[in-house]
C-alpha positions in Angstrom: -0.6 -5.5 8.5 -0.9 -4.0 11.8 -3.5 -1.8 10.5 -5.3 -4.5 8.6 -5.6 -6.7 12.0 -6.1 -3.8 14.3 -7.2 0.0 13.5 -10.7 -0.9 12.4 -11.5 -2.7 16.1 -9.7 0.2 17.3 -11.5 3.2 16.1 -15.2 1.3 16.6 -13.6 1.0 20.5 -12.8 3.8 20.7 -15.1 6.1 18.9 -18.3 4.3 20.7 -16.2 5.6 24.0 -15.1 9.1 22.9 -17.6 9.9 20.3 -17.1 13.6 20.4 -13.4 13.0 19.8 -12.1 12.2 16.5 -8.7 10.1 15.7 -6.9 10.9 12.8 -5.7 7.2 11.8 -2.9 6.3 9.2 -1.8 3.1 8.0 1.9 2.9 6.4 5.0 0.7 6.4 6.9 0.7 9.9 9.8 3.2 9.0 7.3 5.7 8.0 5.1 5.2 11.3 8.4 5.5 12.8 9.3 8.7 10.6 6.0 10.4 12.1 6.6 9.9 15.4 10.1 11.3 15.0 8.6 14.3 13.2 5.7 14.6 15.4 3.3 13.8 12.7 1.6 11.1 14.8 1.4 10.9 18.6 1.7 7.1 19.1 2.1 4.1 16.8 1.4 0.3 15.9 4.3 -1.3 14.3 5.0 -4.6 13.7 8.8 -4.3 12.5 12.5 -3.1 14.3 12.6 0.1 15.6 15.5 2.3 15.4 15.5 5.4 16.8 16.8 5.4 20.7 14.2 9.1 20.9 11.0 6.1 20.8 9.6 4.1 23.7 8.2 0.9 22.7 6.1 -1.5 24.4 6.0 -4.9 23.1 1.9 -6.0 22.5 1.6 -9.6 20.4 4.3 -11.7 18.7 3.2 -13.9 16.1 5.1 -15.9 13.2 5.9 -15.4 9.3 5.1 -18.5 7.6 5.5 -19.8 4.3 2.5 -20.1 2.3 1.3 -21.9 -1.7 -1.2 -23.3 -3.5 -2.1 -26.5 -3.5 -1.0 -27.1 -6.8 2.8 -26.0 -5.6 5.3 -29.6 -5.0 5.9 -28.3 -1.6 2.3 -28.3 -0.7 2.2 -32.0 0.4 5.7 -32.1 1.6 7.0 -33.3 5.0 9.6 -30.3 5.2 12.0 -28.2 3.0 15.3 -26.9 3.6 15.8 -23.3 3.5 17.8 -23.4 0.0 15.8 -25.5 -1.0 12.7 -22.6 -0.2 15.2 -19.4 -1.4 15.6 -21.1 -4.9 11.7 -20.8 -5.4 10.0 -17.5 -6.9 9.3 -15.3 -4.0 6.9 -13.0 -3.2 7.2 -10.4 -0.4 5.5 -7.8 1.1 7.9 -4.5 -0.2 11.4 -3.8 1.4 10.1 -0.9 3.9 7.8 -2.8 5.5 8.5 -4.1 8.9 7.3 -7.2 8.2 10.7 -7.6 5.2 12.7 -6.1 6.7 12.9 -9.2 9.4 12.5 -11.7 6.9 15.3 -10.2 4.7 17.3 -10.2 7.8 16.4 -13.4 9.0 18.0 -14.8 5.3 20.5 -12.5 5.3 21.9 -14.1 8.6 21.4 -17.4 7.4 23.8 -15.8 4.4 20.9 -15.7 1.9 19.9 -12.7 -0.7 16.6 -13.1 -2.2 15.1 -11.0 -5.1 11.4 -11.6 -4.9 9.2 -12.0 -8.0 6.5 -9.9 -6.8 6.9 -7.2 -3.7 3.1 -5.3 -2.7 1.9 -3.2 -0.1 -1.2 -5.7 -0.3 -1.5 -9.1 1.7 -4.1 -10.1 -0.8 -2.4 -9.2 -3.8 0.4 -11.8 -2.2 -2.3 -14.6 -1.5 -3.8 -14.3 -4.7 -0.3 -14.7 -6.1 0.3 -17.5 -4.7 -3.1 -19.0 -5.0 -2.3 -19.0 -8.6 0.7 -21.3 -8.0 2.9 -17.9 -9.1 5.1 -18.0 -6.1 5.5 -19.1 -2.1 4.6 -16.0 0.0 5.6 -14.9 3.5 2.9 -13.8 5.3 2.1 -13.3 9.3 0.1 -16.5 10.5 -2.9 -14.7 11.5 -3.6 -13.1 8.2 -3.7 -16.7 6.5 -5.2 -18.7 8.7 -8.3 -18.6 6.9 -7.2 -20.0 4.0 -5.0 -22.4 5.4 -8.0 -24.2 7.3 -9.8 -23.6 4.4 -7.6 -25.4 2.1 -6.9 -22.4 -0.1 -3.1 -22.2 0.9 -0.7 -24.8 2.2 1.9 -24.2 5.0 5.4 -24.8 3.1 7.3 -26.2 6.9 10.9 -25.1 6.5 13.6 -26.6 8.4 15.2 -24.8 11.4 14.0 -22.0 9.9 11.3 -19.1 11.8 10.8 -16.1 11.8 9.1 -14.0 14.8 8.0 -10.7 14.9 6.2 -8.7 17.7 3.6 -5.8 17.3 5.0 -2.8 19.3 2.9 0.4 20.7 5.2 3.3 19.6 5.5 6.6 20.7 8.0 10.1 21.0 10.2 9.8 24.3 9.3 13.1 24.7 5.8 13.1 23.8 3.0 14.4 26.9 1.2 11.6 27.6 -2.5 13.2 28.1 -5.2 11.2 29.8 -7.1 11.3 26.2 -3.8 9.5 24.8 -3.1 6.9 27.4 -7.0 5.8 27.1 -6.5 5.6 23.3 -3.2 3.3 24.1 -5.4 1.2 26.4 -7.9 0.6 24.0 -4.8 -0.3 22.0 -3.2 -2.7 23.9 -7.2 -4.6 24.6 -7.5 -4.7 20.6 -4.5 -6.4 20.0 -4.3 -8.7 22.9 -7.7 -9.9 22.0 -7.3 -10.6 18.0 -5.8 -13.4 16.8 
């Protein structure tokens, strides 16, 4: 989701700034950002999960929240609140298990002592919103990528009771990776991008 919210502001920036330079740009799940930057397949990333290797500096960029989203048509559309049991009991569906973006939600139930096996897991935020559009499921999405159709009416916030779920946007990069001026003006134009969206 970092890349849908971010890379394409980021390469216009850029590219109207440095227009003899081209960016090689990929857009994966966290781990594999992650994996590239260990294997020096990338020189800096944009993730939105945990980071694990000690070898990669991070600098934390946005937080926003996971919320529950369903259709109108969905009993918990209308309703004040729902417990989380109530909420785990209900077809799920969930962006797939290396994203960063499960892997805190799965942790964030785990904790709680949940296990969930989602009806549907996709690589594609619309393919979850159309899901649950169709009253198929409640999905778990970032905030910013449904606010649209929640002013809109096309989704409906499910509230869930002492229950949320953060996440942060980090700019990745190799602990031992040379910083060239070329590279710390691509960061900057970074860090702008995602301060500014949302």
């Amino acid at each position: 989701t970092a890349g849908a919210c971010f890379v394409p502001g980021i390469m216009t920036s850029f590219t109207a700034a440095y227009p003899d330079v081209q960016i090689y740009t990929r857009v994966g799940a966290s781990g594999e950002i992650e994996q590239d930057i260990l294997s020096n397949n990338l020189d800096i990333g944009v993730v939105e999960g945990v980071v694990h290797s000690d070898y990669i500096v991070q600098k934390v960029l946005k937080e926003d929240e996971l919320v529950a989203v369903c259709s109108g048509a969905h009993p918990f559309a209308r309703t004040k609140s729902v417990s989380l049991e109530q909420l785990v009991k209900q077809p799920l569906l969930l962006r797939e298990r290396t994203s960063g973006t499960a892997e805190l939600l799965l942790t964030a139930l785990s904790a709680r002592g949940y296990t969930v096996n989602p009806v549907l897991e996709s690589t594609s935020v619309e393919a979850l919103k159309n899901t649950a559009r169709r009253n198929l499921g409640i999905a778990f999405l970032p905030e910013p990528l449904v606010k649209a159709e929640l002013e809109a009416g096309i989704l409906y916030r499910v509230p869930v009771r002492d229950f949320s779920v953060k996440r942060c946007y980090r700019l990745i990069y190799h602990k031992n990776k040379y910083l060239s001026p070329l590279l710390l003006a691509l960061m900057q134009r970074i860090e702008q991008e995602v301060k500014q969206t949302g």
